[in-house]
VOZA-561481 format. One record per residue (C-alpha): residue number from 1; residue in three letters; x, y, z. Coordinates in nm, 4 decimals, padded with zeros to 6 digits. Example, Ala and Ser with C-alpha at 12.3 -4.5 7.8 and 13.67 -1.06 7.14 Angstrom:
REM residues 2
resi,resn,east,north,up
1,ALA,01.2300,-00.4500,00.7800
2,SER,01.3670,-00.1060,00.7140
***
This chain:
REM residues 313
resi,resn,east,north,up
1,UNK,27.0643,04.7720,25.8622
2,UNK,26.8875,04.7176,25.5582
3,UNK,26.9113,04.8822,25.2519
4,UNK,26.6576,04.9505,24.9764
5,UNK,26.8769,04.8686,24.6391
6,UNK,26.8231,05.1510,24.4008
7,UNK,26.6986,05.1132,24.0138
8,UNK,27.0050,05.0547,23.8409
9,UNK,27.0031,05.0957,23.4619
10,UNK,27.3661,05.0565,23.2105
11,UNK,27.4293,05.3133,22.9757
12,UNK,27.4255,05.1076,22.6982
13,UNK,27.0438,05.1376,22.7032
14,UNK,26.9911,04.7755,22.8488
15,UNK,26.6839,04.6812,23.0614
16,UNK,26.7326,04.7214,23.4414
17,UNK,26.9031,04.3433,23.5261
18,UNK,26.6741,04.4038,23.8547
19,UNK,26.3836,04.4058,23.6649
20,UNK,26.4070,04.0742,23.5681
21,UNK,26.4285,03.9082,23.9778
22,UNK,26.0794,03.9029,24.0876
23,UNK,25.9928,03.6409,23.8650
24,UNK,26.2447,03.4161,23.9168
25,UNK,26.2782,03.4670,24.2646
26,UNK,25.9002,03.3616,24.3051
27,UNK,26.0036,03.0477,24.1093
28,UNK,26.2253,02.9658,24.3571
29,UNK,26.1203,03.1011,24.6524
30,UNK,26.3979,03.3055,24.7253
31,UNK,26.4092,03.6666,24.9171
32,UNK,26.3775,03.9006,24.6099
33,UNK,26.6166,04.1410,24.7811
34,UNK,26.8911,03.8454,24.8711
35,UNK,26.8444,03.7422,24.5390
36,UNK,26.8962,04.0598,24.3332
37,UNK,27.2206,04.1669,24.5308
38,UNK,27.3893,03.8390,24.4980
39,UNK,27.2859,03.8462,24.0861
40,UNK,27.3953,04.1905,24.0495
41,UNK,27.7590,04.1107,24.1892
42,UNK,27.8061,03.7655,24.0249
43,UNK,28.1314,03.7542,23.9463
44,UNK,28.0125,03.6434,23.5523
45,UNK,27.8666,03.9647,23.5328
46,UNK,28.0133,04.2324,23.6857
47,UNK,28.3429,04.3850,23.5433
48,UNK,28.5575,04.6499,23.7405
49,UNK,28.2458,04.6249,23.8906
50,UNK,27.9912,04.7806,23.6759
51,UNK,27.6746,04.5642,23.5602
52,UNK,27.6072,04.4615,23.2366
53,UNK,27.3346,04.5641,23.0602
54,UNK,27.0655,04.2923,22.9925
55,UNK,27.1077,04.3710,22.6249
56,UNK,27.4700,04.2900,22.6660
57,UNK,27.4302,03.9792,22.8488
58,UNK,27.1533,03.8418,22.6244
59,UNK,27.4497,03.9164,22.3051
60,UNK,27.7146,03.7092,22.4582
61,UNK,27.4522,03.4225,22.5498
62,UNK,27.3832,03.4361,22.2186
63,UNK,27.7725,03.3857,22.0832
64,UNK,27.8298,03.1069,22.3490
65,UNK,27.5401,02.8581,22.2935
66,UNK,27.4708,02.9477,21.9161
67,UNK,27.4015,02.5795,21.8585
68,UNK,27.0730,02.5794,22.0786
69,UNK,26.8979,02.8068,21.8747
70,UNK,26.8792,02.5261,21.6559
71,UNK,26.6237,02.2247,21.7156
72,UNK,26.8215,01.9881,21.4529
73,UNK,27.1563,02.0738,21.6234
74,UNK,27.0050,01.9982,22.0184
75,UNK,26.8477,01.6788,21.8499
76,UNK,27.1725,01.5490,21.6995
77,UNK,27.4135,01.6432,21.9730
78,UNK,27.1604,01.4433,22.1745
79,UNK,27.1919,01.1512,21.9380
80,UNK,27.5289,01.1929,21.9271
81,UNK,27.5882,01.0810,22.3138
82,UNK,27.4624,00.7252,22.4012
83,UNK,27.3502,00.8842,22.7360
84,UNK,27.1944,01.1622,22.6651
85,UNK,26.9771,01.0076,22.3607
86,UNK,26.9123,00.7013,22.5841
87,UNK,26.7621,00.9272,22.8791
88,UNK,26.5740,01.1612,22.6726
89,UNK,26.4039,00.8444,22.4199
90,UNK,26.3446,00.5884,22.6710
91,UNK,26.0011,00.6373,22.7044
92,UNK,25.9477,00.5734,22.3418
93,UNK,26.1499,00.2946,22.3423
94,UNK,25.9366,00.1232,22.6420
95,UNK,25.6418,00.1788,22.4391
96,UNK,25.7537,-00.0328,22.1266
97,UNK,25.8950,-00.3093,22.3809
98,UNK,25.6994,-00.3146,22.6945
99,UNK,25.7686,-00.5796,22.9910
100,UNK,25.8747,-00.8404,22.9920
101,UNK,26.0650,-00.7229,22.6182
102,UNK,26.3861,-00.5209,22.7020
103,UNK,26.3799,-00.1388,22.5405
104,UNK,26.7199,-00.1466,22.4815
105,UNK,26.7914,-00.5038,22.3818
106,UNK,26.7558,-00.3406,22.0009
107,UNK,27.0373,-00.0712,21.8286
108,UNK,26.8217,00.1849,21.6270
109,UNK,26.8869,00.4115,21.3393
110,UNK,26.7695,00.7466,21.4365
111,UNK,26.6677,00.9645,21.2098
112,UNK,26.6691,01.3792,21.2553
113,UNK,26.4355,01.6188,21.0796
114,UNK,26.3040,01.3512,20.8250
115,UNK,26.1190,01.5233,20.5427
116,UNK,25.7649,01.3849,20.4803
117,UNK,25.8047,01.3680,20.1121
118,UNK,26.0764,01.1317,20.1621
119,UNK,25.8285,00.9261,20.3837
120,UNK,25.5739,00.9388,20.0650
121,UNK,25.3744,01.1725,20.2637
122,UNK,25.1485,01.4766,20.1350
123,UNK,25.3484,01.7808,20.1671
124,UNK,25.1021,02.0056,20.2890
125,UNK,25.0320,01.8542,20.6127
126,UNK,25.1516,01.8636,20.9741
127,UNK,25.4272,01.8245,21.0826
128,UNK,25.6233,01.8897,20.7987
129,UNK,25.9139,01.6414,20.9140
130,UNK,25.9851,01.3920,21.1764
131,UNK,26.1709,01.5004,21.3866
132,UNK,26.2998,01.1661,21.5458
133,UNK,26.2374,00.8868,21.3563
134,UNK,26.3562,00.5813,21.5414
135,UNK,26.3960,00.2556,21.3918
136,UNK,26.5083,-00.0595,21.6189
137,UNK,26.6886,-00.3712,21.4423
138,UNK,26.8570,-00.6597,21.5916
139,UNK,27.1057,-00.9206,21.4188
140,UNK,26.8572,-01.0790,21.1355
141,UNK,26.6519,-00.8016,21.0611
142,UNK,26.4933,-00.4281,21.1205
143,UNK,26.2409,-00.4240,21.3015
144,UNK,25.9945,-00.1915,21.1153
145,UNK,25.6861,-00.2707,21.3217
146,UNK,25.8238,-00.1060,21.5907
147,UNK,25.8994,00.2080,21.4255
148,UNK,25.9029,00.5308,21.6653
149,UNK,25.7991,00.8960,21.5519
150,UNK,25.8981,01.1600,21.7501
151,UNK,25.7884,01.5215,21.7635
152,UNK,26.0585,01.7234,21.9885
153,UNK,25.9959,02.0983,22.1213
154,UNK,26.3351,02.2776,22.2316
155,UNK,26.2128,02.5502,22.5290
156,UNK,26.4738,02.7774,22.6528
157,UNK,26.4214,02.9089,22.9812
158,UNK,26.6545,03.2030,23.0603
159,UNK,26.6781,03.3932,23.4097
160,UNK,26.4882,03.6764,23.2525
161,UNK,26.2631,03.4784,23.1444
162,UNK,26.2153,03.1791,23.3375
163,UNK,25.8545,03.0674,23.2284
164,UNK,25.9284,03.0562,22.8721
165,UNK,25.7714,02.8047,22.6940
166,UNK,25.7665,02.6423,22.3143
167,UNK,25.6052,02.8554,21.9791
168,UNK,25.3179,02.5454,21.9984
169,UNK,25.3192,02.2155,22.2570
170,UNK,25.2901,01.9526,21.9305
171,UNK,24.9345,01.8118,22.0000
172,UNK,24.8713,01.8783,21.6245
173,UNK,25.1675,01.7163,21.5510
174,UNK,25.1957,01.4033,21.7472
175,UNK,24.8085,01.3363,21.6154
176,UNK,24.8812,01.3594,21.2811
177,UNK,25.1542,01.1679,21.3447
178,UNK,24.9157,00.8856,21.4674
179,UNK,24.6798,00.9470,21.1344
180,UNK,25.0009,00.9170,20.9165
181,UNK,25.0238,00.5229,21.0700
182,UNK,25.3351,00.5332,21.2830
183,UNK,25.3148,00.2239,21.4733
184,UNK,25.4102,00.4275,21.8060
185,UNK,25.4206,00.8335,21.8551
186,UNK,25.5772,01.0507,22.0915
187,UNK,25.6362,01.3761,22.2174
188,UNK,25.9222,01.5015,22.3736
189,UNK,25.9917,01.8221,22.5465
190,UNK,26.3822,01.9179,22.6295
191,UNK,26.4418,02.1829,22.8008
192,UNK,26.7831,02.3720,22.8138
193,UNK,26.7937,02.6459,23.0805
194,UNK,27.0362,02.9173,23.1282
195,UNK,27.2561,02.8722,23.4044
196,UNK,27.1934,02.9821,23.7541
197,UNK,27.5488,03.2366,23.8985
198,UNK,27.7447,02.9438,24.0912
199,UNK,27.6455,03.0744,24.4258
200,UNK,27.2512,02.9936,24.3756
201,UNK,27.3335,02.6408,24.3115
202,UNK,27.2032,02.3869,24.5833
203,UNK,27.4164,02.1743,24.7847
204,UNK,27.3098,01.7901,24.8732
205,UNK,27.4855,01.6488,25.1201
206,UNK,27.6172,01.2836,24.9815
207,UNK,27.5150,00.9453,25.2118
208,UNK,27.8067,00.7179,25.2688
209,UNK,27.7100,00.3669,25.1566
210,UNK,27.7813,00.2903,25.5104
211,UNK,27.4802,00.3036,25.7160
212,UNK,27.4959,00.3673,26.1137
213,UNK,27.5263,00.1137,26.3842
214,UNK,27.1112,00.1794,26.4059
215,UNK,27.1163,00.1491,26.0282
216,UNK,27.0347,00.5509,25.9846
217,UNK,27.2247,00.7258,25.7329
218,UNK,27.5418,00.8995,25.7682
219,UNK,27.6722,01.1789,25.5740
220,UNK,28.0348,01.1915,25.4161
221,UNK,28.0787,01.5722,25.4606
222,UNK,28.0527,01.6136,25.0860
223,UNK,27.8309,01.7973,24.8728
224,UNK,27.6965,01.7610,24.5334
225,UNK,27.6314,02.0725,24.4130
226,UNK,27.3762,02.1422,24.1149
227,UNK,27.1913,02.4138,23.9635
228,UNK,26.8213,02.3682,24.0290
229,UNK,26.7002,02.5954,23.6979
230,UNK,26.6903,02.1966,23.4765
231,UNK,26.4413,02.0760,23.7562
232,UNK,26.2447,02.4015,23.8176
233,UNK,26.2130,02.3923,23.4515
234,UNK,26.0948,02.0073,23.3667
235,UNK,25.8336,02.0346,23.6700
236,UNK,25.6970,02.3232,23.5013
237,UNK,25.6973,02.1873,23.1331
238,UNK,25.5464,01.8497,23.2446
239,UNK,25.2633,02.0275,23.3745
240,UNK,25.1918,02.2210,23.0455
241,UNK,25.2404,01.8547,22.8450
242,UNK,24.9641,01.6996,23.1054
243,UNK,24.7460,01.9740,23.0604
244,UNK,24.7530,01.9045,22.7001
245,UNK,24.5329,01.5582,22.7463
246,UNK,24.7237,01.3302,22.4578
247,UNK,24.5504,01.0434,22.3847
248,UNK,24.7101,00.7042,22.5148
249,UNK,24.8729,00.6147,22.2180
250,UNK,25.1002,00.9293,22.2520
251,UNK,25.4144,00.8478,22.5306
252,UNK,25.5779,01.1630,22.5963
253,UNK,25.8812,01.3137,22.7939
254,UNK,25.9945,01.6267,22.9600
255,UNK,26.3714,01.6054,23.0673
256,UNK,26.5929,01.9270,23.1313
257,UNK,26.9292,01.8907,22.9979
258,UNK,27.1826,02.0868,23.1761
259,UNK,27.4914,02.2197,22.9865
260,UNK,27.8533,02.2347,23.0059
261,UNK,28.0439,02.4934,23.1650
262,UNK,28.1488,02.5957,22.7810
263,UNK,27.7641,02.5758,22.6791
264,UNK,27.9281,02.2951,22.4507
265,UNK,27.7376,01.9436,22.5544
266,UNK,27.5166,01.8222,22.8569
267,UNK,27.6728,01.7146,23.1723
268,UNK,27.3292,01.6243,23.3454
269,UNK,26.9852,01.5571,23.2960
270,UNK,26.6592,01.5697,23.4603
271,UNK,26.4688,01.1992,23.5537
272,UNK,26.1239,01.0967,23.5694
273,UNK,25.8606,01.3314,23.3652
274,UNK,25.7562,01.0298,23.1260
275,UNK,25.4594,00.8359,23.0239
276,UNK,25.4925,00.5201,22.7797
277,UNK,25.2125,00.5327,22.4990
278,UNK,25.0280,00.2251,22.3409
279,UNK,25.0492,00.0911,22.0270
280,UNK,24.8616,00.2684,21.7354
281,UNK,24.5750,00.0816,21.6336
282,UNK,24.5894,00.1926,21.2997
283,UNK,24.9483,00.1165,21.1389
284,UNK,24.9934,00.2241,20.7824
285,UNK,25.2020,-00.0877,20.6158
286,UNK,25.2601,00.2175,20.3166
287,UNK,25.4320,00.4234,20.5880
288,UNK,25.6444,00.1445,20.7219
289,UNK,25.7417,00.0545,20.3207
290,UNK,25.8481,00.4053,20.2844
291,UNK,26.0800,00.4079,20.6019
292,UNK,26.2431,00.0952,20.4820
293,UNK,26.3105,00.2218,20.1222
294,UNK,26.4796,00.5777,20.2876
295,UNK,26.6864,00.3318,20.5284
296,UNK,26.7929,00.1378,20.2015
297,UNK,26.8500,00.4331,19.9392
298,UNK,26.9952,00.7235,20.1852
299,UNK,27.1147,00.5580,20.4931
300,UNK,27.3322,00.8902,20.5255
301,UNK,26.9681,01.0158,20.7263
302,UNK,27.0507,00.7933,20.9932
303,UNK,27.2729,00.7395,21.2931
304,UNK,27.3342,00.3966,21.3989
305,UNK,27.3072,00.3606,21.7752
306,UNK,27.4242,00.0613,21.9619
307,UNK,27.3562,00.0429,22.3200
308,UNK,27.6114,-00.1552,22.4706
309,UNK,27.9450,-00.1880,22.3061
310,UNK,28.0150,-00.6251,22.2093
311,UNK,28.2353,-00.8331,22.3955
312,UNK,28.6011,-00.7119,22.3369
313,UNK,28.5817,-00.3641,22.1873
***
């Protein structure tokens, strides 16, 4: 028999958690009623059982991923893991070494949150920093030609909010970034959703590398199970970056990074979502002077990133 939930509300003064479904539950296309009774008895947050208020549970998201409030912090954990940076920058690097060159045949420095007086830039512009400044080098020399500016926007979907989107998309930015004389701009969107309850996750049945005697595909019995918010969440943000109409000299990215069970690093990310961008026709040698001076009087701005490990370490 069914039964109509009732309005729930926690005395703490907390929005109704039900409230919150319909929205999500049309992002997903799940049954709003399925949905909501499964959410309100998640295990994560129901004690004794009582529901937590959504006040409540936005405080202790809060505590746990502190860090992601932060666009410098995302940006330097990112750099910070070969894998991460390498699947969220790729598209930039493909756009300073385009077939037949090799995008990751180069280590970089990476800069983070680069001021633009220290690039010799007028202060009263936009953006006031870099936030990625990628520099490739090889053996013999840096490769300043094919110097990479990024501007990054953090979004932070959460289940009450799933549509969320950045304070501004970085259109301004990226183009001033081209005016400035970077040889090659980007823009990069990362998303970092809230995790789905455990039970909403999908399961994907994993293909033995074994095909049939008819050469079909045969399933191991396994699962992979993931949470679908990351994916839900790039689709939606590269839609919002196409809509923006960037000019072809601006490669960009949307990739959904999806976090630790401690809310403490990634564990997955999100593929495809990327466009490579052309060279800018109008390089500023003053710009690429400037870089080299910062890498030479305060390489402390930098992280050096080699791709592969050498031979024997």
């Amino acid at each position: 028999m069914d039964t109509e939930l009732p309005s729930l509300e926690h005395a703490d003064g907390g929005a109704v958690i039900g409230g919150a479904v319909p929205e999500l539950t049309r992002a997903f296309r799940m049954p709003e009623a399925e949905f909501r009774c499964d959410f309100l008895w998640d295990s994560r947050l129901v004690s004794r059982p009582r529901l937590l208020g959504a006040f409540r549970i936005r405080q202790i998201a809060a505590l746990m991923l502190d860090w992601l409030s932060s666009e410098a912090e995302v940006l330097k954990r990112i750099v910070a893991n070969r894998q991460a940076l390498a699947s969220t920058m790729y598209f930039a690097l493909d756009s300073a070494f385009p077939y037949p060159e090799h995008a990751f045949a180069q280590s970089v420095y990476v800069g983070i949150n680069i001021p633009r007086a220290k690039l010799q830039l007028s202060p009263d512009q936009r953006p006031g920093d870099v936030d990625c400044l990628i520099v490739p080098f090889s053996d013999n020399e840096i490769l300043l030609e094919r110097t990479i500016a990024i501007e990054a926007k953090i979004v932070r979907p959460s289940i009450s909010n799933p549509g969320r989107n950045a304070n501004t998309m970085g259109r301004a930015q990226v183009r001033g970034l081209l005016c400035y004389g970077f040889p090659f701009v980007g823009l990069v969107h990362i998303s970092v959703p809230e995790s789905m309850p455990s039970h909403m996750h999908w399961e994907v049945p994993e293909i033995s590398d074994i095909a049939g005697s008819n050469g079909e595909l045969i399933e191991t019995g396994e699962y992979f199970i993931f949470d679908p918010f990351p994916l839900a969440s790039a689709r939606r943000q590269e839609g919002r970056v196409l809509a923006l109409g960037l000019p072809v000299e601006v490669g960009y990215r949307v990739i959904a990074l999806t976090l630790s069970n401690n809310g403490e690093r990634f564990c997955g990310f999100t593929i495809g979502e990327a466009r490579a961008g052309a060279r800018n026709p109008v390089v500023s040698h003053r710009v690429l002077e400037a870089v080299r001076m910062l890498l030479t009087t305060e390489p402390h701005l930098f992280e050096v990133v080699h791709w592969f490990n050498e031979v024997g370490t």
